[in-house]
DSSP file (Angstrom, degrees, kcal/mol; ACC not computed):
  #  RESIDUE AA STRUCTURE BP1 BP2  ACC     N-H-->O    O-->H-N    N-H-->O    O-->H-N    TCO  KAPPA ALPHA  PHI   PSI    X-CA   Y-CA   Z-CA
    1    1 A X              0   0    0      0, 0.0     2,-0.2     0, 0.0     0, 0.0   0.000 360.0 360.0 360.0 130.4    6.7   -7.6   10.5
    2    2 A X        -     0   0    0      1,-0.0     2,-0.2     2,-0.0     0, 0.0  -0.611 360.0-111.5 -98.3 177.1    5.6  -10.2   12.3
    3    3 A X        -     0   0    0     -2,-0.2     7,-0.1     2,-0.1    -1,-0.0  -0.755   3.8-153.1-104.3 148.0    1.7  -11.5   12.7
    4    4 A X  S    S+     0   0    0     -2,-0.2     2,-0.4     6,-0.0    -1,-0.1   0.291  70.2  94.5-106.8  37.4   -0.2  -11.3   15.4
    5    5 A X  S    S-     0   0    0      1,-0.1    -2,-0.1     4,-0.0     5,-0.1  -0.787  79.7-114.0 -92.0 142.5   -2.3  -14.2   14.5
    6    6 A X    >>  -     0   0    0     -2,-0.4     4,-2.4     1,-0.1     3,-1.1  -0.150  43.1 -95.4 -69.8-172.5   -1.3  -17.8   15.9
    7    7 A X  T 34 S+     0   0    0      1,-0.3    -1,-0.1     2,-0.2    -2,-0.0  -0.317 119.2  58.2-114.9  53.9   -0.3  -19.9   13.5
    8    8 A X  T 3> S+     0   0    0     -2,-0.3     4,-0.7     3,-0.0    -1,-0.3   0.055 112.3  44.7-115.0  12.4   -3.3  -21.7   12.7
    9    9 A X  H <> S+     0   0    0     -3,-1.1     4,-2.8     2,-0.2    -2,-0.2   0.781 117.2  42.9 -68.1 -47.7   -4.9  -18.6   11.9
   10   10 A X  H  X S+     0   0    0     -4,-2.4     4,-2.3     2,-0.2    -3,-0.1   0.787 106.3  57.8 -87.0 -24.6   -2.4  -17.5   10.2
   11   11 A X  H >> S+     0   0    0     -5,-0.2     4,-1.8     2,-0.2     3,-1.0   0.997 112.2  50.8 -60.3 -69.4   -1.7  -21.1    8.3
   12   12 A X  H 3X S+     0   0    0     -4,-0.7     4,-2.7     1,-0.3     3,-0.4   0.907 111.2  46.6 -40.0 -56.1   -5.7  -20.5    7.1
   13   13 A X  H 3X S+     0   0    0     -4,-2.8     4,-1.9     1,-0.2    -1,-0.3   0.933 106.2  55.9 -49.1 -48.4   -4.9  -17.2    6.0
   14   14 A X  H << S+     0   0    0     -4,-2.3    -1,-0.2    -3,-1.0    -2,-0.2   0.796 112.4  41.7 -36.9 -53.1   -1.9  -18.4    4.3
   15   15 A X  H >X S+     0   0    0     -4,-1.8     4,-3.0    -3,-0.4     3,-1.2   0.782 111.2  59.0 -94.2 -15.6   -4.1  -21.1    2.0
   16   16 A X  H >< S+     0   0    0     -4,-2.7     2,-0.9    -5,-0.4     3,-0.8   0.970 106.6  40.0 -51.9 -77.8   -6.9  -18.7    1.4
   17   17 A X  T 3< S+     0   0    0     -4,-1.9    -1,-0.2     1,-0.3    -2,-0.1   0.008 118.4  59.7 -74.6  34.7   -4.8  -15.8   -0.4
   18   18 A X  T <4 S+     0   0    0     -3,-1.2    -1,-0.3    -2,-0.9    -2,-0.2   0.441  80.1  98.8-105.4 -42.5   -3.2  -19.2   -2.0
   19   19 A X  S X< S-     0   0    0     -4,-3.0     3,-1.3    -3,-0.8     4,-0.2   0.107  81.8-125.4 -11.4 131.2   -6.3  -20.3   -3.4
   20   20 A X  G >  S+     0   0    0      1,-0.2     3,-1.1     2,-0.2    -1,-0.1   0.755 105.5  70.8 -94.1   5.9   -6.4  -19.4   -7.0
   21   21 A X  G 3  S+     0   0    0      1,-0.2     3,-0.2     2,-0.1    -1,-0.2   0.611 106.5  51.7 -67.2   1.0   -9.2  -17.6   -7.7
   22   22 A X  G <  S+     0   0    0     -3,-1.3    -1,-0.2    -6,-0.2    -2,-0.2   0.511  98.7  72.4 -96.7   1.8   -6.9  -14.8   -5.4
   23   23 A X    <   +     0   0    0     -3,-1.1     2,-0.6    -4,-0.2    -1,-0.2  -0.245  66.3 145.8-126.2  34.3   -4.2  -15.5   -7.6
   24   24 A X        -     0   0    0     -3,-0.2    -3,-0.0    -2,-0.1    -4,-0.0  -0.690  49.1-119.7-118.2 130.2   -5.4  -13.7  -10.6
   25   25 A X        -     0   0    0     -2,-0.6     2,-0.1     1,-0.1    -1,-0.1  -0.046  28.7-152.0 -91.6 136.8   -2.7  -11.9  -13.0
   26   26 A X        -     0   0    0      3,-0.0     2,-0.4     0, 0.0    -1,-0.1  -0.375  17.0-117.5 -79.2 159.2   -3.1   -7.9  -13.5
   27   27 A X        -     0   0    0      1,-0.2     3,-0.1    -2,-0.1     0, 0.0  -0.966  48.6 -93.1 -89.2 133.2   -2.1   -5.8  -16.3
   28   28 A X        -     0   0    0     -2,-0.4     2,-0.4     1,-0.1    -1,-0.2   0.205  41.0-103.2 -52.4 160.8    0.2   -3.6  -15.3
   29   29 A X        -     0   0    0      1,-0.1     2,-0.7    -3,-0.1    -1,-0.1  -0.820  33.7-158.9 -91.9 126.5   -1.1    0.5  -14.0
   30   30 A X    >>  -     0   0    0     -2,-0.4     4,-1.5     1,-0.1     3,-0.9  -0.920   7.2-168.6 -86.5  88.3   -0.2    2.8  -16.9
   31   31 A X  H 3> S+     0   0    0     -2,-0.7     4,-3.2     1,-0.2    -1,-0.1   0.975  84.7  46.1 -24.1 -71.1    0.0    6.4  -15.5
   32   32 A X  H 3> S+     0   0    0      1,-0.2     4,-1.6     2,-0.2    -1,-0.2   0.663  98.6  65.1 -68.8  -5.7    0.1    8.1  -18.3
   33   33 A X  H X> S+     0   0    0     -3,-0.9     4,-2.1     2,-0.2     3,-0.6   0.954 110.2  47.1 -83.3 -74.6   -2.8    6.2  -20.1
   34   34 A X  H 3X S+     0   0    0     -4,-1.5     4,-1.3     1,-0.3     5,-0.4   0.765 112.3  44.9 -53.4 -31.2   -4.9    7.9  -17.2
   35   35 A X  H >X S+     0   0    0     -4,-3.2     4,-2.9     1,-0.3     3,-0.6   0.961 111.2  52.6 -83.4 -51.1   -3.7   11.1  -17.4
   36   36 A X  H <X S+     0   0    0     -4,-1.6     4,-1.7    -3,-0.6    -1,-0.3   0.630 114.3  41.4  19.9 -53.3   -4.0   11.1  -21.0
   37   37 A X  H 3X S+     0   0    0     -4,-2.1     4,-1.5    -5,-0.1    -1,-0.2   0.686 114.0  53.5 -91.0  -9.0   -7.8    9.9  -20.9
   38   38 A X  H XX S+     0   0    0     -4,-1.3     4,-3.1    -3,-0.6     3,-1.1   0.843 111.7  48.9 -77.0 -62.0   -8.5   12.7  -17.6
   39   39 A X  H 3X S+     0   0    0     -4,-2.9     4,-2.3    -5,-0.4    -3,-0.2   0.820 119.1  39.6 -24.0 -56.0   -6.8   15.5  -20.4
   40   40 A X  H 3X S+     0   0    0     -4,-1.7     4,-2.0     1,-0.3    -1,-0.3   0.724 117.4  51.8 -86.7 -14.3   -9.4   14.2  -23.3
   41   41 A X  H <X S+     0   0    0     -4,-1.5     4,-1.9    -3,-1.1    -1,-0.3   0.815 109.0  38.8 -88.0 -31.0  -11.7   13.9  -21.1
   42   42 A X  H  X>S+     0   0    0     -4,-3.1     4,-4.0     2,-0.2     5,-0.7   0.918 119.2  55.9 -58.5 -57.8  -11.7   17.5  -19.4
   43   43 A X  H  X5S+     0   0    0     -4,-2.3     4,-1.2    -5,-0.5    -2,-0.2   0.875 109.2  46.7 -23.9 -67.8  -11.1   18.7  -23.2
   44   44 A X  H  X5S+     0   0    0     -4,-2.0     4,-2.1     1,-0.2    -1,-0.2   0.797 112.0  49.7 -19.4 -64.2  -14.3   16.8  -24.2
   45   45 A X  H  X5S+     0   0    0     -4,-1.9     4,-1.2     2,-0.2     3,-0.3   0.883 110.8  50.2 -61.5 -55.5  -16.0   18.1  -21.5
   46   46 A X  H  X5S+     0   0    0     -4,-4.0     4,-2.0     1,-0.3    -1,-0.2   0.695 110.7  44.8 -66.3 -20.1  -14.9   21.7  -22.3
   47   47 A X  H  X<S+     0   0    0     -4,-1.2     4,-1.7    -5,-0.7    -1,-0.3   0.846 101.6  65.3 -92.9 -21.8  -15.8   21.9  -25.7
   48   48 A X  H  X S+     0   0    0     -4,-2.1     4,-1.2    -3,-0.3    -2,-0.2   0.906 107.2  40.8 -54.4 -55.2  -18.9   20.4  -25.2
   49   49 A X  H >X>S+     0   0    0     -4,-1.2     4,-1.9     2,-0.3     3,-0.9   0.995 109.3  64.0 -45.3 -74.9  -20.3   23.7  -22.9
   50   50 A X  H >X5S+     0   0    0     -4,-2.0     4,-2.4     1,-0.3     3,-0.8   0.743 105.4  41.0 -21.5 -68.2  -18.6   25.5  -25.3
   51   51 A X  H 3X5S+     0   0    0     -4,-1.7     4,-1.1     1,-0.3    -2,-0.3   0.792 116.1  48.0 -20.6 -71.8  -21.1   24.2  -27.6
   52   52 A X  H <X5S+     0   0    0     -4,-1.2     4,-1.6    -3,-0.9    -1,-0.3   0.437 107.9  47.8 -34.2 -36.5  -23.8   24.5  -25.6
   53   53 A X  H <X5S+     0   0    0     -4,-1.9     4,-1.3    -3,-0.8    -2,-0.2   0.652 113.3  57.3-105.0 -22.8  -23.6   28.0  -24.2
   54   54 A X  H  <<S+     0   0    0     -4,-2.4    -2,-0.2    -5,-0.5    -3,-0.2   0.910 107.9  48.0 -59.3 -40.1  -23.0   28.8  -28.1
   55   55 A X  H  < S+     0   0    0     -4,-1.1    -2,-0.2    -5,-0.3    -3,-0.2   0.999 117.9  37.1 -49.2 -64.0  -26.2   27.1  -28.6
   56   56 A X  H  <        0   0    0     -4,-1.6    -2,-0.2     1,-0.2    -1,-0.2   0.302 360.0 360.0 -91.9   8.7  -28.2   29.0  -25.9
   57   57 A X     <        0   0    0     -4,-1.3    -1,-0.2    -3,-0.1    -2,-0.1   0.206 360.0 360.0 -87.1 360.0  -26.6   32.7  -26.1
């Protein structure tokens, strides 16, 4: 794809997202780690109202 900035726009852009405060290294996205904390967390969630409407019935 080409850009449709001229190229001393595009040269600025270029040294910006070079800078290195842009440059700053990720740990990779673990799926299953989310889905895994959504599960305990729904779980959490359900046994806690459980709890709760045990309390107040």
């Amino acid at each position: 794809m080409t850009s449709r900035l001229n190229p001393d726009d595009q040269q600025r852009v270029d040294e910006y997202l070079r800078a290195p405060q842009h440059q700053v290294e990720r740990r990779p996205f673990r799926p299953w780690l989310l889905l895994v904390l959504t599960i305990a967390v729904v779980i959490g969630l359900g046994l806690l109202s459980r709890l709760l409407s045990g309390m107040v019935l």
